[in-house]
C-alpha positions, 0 to 999 in steps of 0.5 A: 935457314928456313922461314921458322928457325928465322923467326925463332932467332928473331923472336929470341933476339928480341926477348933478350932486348926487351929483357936487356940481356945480352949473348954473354949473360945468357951464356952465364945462365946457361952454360951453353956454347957462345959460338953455338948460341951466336949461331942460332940467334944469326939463324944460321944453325937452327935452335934445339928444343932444349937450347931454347928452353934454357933461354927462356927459362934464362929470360923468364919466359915460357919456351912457347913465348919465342915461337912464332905465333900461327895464323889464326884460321876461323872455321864454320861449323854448320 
């Protein structure tokens, strides 16, 4: 998988480890697919739009908060 769809799985596995929530309860809170949950946090398929809400609504976290944050570019008006 490419660069984001890793960060995503990784941003993903650490909010279900600070939450202390595993695979199997996000499963029962969301009714997705474990295998197809397996998958995306392995970063082996990518997440959809709306797997990832339903896991952060399951986390109690906003979607916005399992994407990887950009660089910040500074730029000077004259």
């Amino acid at each position: 998988m490419d660069f984001l769809d890793r960060h995503i799985a990784e941003r993903v596995a650490l909010a279900m480890s600070e939450a202390g929530i595993g695979l199997g309860q996000i499963v029962a809170r969301t009714g997705l697919n474990a295998t197809s949950l397996a998958a995306e946090l392995g970063a082996i398929a990518p997440f959809s739009v709306a797997d990832l809400v339903l896991v952060a609504c399951a986390l109690g976290r906003e979607p916005s908060e399992l994407l990887p944050i950009p660089a910040r570019v500074d730029s000077e008006v004259a």
